[in-house]
C-alpha positions as CSV (number, residue, x, y, z in Angstrom):
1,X,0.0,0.0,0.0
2,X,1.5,3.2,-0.8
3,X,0.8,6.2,1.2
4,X,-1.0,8.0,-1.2
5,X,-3.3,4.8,-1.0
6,X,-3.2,5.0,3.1
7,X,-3.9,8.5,2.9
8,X,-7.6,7.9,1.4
9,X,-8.1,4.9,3.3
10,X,-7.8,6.6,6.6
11,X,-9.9,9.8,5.3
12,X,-12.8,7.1,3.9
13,X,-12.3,6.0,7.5
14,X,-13.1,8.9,9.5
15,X,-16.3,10.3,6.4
16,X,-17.8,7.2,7.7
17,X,-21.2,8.1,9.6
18,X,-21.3,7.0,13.3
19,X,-24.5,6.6,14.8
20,X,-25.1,9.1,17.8
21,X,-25.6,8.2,21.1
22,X,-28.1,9.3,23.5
23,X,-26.5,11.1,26.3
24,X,-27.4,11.5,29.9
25,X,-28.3,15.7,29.5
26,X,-30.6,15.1,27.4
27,X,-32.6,12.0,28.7
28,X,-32.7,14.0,32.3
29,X,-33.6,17.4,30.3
30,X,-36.3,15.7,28.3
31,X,-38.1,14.2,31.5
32,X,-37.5,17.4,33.5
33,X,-39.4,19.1,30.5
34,X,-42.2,16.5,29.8
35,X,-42.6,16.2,33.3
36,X,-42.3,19.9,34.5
37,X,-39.8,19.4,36.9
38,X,-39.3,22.1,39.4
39,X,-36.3,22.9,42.1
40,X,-38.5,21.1,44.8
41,X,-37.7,17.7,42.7
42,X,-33.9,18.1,44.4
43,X,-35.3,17.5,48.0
44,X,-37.4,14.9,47.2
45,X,-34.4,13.4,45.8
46,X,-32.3,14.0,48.9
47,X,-34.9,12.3,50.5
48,X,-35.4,9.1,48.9
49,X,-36.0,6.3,51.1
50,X,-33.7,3.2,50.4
51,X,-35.7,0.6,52.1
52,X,-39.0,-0.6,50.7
53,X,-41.5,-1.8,53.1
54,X,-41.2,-5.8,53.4
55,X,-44.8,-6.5,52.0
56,X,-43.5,-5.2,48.8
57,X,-41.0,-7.3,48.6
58,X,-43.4,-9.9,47.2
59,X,-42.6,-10.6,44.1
60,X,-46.0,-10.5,41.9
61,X,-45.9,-8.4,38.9
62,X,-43.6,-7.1,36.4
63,X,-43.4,-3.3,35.3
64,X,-42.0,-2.9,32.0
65,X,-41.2,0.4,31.0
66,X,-43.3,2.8,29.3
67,X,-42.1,4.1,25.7
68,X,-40.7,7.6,26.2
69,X,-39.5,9.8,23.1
70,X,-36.7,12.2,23.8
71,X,-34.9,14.0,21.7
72,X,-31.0,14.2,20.4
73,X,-30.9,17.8,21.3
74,X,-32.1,19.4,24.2
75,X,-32.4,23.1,24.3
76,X,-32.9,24.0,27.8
77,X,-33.8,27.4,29.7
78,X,-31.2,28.6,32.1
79,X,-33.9,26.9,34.7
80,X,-34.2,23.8,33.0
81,X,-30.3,23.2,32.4
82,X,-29.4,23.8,36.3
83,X,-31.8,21.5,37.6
84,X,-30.8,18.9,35.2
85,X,-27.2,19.8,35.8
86,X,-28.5,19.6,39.1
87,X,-30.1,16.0,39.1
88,X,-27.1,14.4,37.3
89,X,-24.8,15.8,39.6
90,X,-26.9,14.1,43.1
91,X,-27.4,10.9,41.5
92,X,-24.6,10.1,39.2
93,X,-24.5,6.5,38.6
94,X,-24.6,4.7,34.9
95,X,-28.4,4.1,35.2
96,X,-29.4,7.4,35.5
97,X,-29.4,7.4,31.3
98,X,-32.0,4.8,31.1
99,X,-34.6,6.7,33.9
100,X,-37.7,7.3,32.1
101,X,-39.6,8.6,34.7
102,X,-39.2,11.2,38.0
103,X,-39.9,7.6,39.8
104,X,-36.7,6.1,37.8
105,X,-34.5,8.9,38.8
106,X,-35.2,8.6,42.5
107,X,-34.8,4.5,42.6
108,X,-31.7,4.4,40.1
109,X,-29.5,5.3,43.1
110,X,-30.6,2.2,45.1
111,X,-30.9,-0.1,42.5
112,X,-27.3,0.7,41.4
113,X,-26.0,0.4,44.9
114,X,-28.0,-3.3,44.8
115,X,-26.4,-4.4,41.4
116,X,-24.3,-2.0,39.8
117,X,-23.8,-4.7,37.1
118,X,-27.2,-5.1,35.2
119,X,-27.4,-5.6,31.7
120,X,-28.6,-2.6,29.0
121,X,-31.3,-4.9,28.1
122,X,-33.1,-4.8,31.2
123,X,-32.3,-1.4,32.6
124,X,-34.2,-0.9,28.7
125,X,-36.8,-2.9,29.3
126,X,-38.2,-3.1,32.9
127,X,-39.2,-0.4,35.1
128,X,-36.9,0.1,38.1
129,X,-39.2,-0.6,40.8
130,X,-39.6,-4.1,39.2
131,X,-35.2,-4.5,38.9
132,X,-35.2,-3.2,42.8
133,X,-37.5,-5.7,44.4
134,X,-36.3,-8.5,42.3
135,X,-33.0,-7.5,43.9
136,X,-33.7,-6.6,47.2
137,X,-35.9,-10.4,47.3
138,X,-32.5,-11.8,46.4
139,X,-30.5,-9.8,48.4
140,X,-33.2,-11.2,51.4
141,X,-32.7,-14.9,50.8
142,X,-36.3,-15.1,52.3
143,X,-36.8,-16.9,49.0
144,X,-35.6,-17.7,45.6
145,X,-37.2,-15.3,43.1
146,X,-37.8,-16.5,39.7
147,X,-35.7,-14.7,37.0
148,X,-36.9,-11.8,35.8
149,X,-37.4,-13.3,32.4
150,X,-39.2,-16.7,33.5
151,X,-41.9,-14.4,34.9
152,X,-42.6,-12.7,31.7
């Protein structure tokens, strides 16, 4: 290969499209928006109770997720950008990008302090409340819960 030949190789290379990837801003921004999210959201979150009461730990249905359309772009208002700044900044922890729902953000702390190593498909997929008690059942040894998939 000559480097004339290397030379377009490498620049075909880098003209090749790359899909983009949905960042955390703008999954938090979208749900502080469709959600009308206000400063008051920030106690609440410094609030959230770890512990679920034990007669929810039984295990009897499964929440999947509802669909939720955000966009690739957020443009925020000055208030909008700081408490999403705000939000990502309290709960920082990798499943904050797959919240959504105001619910989602407040149990993705204790569900990643639980498991921090769930799979993308499930974060996707089932509602966090669901992902919580199925590990805080197993976490309880009071029984064996089925898998999350045998229940579905």
């Amino acid at each position: 290969m000559t480097f004339l030949q290397h030379i377009r190789n490498e620049r075909a290379r880098q003209r090749k499209k790359k899909p983009l990837k949905r960042e955390v801003f703008n999954q938090i921004c979208s749900l502080v928006k469709q959600y009308d999210l206000k400063e008051s959201f920030l106690s609440v979150l410094d609030n959230v109770e770890d512990d679920l009461s034990a007669e929810n730990l039984k295990f009897t249905r499964v929440r999947l997720k509802t669909p939720m359309e955000s966009s690739l772009f957020s443009l925020a208002t000055k208030d909008e950008y700081s408490l999403t700044m705000s939000i990502i900044s309290k709960v920082d922890n990798a499943y904050l990008k797959f919240a959504n729902s105001p619910e989602e953000i407040l149990l993705c702390g204790p569900l990643c302090r639980l498991n921090p190593s769930l799979t993308n498909q499930k974060l996707m997929r089932y509602h966090f409340e669901t992902l919580l008690l199925h590990e805080r059942a197993k976490a309880s040894n009071s029984e064996v819960p089925p898998k999350i998939d045998e229940v579905m």
